[in-house]
N, C-alpha and C positions, 0 to 999 in steps of 0.2 A: 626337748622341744625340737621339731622338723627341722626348722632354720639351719640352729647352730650344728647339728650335729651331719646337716649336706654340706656347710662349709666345711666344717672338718674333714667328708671325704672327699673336696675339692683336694687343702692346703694335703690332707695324708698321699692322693695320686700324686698329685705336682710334685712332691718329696719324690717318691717311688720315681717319678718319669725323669727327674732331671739328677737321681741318686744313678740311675744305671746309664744317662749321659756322660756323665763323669769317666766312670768303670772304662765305654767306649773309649773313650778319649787315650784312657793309658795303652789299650792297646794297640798294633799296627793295624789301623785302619785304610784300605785301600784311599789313591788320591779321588777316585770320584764319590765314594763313600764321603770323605770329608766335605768336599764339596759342596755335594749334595746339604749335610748336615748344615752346615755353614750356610746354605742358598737359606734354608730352612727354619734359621734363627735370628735368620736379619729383621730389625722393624718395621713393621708393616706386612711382613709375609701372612699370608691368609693360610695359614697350612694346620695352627691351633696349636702351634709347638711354643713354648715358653721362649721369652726368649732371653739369652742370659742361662747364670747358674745361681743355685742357690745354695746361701747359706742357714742353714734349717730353716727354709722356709721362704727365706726373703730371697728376691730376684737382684742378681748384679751384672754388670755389663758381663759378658762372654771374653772378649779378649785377653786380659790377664790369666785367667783361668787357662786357657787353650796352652798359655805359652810353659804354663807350668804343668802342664800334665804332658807336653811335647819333651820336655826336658827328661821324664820318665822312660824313653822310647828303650835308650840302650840298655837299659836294668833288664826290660821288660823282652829284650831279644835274646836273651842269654839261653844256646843252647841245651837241652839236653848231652852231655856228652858220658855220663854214667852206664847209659842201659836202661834204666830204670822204665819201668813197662806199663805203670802204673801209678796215678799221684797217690802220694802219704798224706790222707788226712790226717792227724793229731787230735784226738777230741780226748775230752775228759771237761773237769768242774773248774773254776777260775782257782788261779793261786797253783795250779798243776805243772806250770811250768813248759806250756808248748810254744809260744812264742820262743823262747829264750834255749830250750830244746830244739827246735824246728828249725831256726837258723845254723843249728852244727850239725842235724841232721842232711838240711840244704847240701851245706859246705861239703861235707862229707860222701856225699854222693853225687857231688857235682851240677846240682841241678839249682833254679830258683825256687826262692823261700819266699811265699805268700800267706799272709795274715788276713783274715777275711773281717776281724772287726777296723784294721787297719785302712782295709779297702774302703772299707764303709763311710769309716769317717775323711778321707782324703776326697772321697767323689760329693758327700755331703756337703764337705769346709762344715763340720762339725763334730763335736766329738760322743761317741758313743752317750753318757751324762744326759748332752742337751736335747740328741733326738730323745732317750725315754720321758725326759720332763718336759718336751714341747708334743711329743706324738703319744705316746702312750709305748708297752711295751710288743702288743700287735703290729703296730706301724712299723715299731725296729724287727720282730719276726720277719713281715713280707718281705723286708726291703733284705734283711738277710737268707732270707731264701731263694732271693734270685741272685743275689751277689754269688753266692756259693757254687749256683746251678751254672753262673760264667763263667767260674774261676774251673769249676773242675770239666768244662768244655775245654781246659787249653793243656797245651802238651803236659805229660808228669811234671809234677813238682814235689815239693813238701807243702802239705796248706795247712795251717795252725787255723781252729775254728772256736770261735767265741761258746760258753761254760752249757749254754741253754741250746747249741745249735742239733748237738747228735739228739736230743729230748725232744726234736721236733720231728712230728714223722715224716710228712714230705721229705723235711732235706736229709733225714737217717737212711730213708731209703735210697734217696738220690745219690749220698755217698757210697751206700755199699754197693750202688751198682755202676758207680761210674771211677771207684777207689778203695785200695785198702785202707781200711780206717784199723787205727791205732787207739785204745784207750791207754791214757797216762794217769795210772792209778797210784793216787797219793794219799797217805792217811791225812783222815781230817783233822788232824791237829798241827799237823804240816799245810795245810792249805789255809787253815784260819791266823798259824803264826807267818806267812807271806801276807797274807788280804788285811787283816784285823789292824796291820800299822798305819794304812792307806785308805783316803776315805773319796776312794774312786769307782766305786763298783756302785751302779743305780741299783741292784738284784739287793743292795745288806744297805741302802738307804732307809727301808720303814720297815725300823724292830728291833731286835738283840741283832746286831751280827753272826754272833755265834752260834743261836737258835735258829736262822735263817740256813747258815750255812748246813748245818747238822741235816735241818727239814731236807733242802736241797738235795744235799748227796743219797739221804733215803730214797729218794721220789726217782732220783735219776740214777740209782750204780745200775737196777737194773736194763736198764737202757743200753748207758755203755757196757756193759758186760756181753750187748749182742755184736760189738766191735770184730775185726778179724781179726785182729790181735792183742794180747793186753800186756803191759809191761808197768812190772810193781816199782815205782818210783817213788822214794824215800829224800830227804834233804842233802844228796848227796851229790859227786860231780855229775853233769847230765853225761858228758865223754861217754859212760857204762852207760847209760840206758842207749846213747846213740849205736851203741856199736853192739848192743843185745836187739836193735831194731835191724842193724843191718844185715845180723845173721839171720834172722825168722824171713826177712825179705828173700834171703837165697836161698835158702830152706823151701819157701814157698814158689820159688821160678821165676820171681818177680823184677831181679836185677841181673843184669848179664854181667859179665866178666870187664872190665874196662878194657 
C-alpha cells in the first residue's frame, strides 16, 4: 500500500538524517558550525531539521544528547603519532574477532580505534538488534554506508567494520580506495563457536544459525579475499595476528618509523 510504505521512507530518512547528526556531534566541529546546527534545531526553526535526536526513530529533546557526545571530544582528538599513512580497515565475517583485534592493533600503532557498528548505534541511541527489527536490513546498509564513508574521511586509524560491510559494493570500494583493508580470516567453526553462545547477531535471527552462518561465509569469502591483505586467524592470541599485520604494513610503505 502507497500510504504505509511513504511513511516508512519518511521515519527510514529521519533515522539516516539524525544517525549522521550524532556522528557530527562526536567530532570537532568548528564553534560556528555548532552554532549554526544548534540555531537550527531549536523549536519553531522553519529550516525542516528535526528537532532533537532520536532514539530508533522516536524524537527527544537535544540537550542531554549534546552533553554526552561533547564528553567524546578528547578520545576523538587523539593524535596520529605512529606514521601510519593510511586507516586499517579490518573486515572479515562476525565472530572474526576485529573489534577485540582492532583495539591492540589501535594501541599498537598508536593511533585511534574506531568500530563502525559501534558508531552507529551511539549516534542512533540504539543498538544494532533494534535498527534491523524497527527498519529493515537496507535502512541499516544506507546508514552504514555513510557512517563508514565519515569515518574513513578522518585521519588514519584502525576501523573495525560490521560482517556484511566489505559484501557491500559501494562501501568495498570506498574502502579500497580510501584504506587498506585487512581480511580476518577465520575458520567457520571458529566463528560459529564465538557467535552460536550469543543470541545478538539479527544476520542468525531467522534459521539454523549454523546454516546461516555456513550460507554467509560462501556468499562473502570471495569478497573478502579482494582485501589488501589477509591474515589467517585461528582461536589464538590476537598479539600474532597484530604484529603479522604490522609487518605486511611496513612491507607495504604504509607506516613510517616512529
Amino acid at each position: 500500500m502507497p500510504e504505509p510504505s511513504a511513511r516508512e521512507a519518511v521515519i527510514r530518512n529521519g533515522f539516516l538524517h539524525v544517525l549522521l547528526r550524532g556522528l557530527a556531534r562526536a567530532d570537532d566541529v568548528s564553534a560556528d558550525e555548532h552554532a549554526e546546527n544548534h540555531h537550527n534545531d531549536q523549536p519553531g526553526n522553519d529550516s525542516g531539521s528535526p528537532v532533537g535526536f532520536a532514539h530508533c526513530g522516536i524524537i527527544f529533546p537535544l540537550g542531554p544528547v549534546v552533553r554526552k557526545w561533547r564528553g567524546r571530544r578528547k578520545c576523538c582528538n587523539r593524535k596520529n603519532m605512529s606514521g601510519l599513512k593510511r586507516t586499517v580497515a579490518l573486515v572479515g565475517m562476525m565472530g572474526a574477532g576485529k573489534s577485540s583485534l582492532g583495539r591492540r592493533l589501535a594501541a599498537r600503532l598508536g593511533v585511534e580505534f574506531r568500530d563502525a557498528d559501534a558508531e552507529i548505534e551511539q549516534a542512533a541511541g540504539c543498538s544494532i538488534n533494534e535498527i534491523f527489527a524497527r527498519f529493515g536490513e537496507a535502512a541499516f546498509r544506507d546508514g552504514e554506508r555513510k557512517v563508514i564513508a565519515r569515518l574513513l574521511a578522518m585521519p588514519p586509524h584502525v576501523l573495525a567494520t560490521g560482517g556484511g560491510a566489505f559484501a557491500d559494493d559501494e562501501t568495498r570500494a570506498r574502502i579500497k580506495a580510501d584504506a587498506v583493508s585487512v581480511w580476518i580470516n577465520v575458520p567457520l567453526e571458529v566463528l560459529f563457536s564465538r557467535v552460536g553462545r550469543r543470541d545478538t547477531r539479527p544476520m542468525l535471527k531467522d534459521g539454523d544459525p549454523a546454516q546461516i552462518m555456513a550460507s554467509l561465509l560462501e556468499q562473502r569469502e570471495p569478497l573478502y579475499a579482494q582485501a589488501d591483505l589477509t591474515v589467517n586467524s585461528e582461536d589464538g592470541p590476537h598479539q600474532m595476528a597484530v604484529e603479522r599485520i604490522v609487518a605486511m604494513l611496513k612491507d607495504r610503505e604504509l607506516l613510517e618509523a616512529a
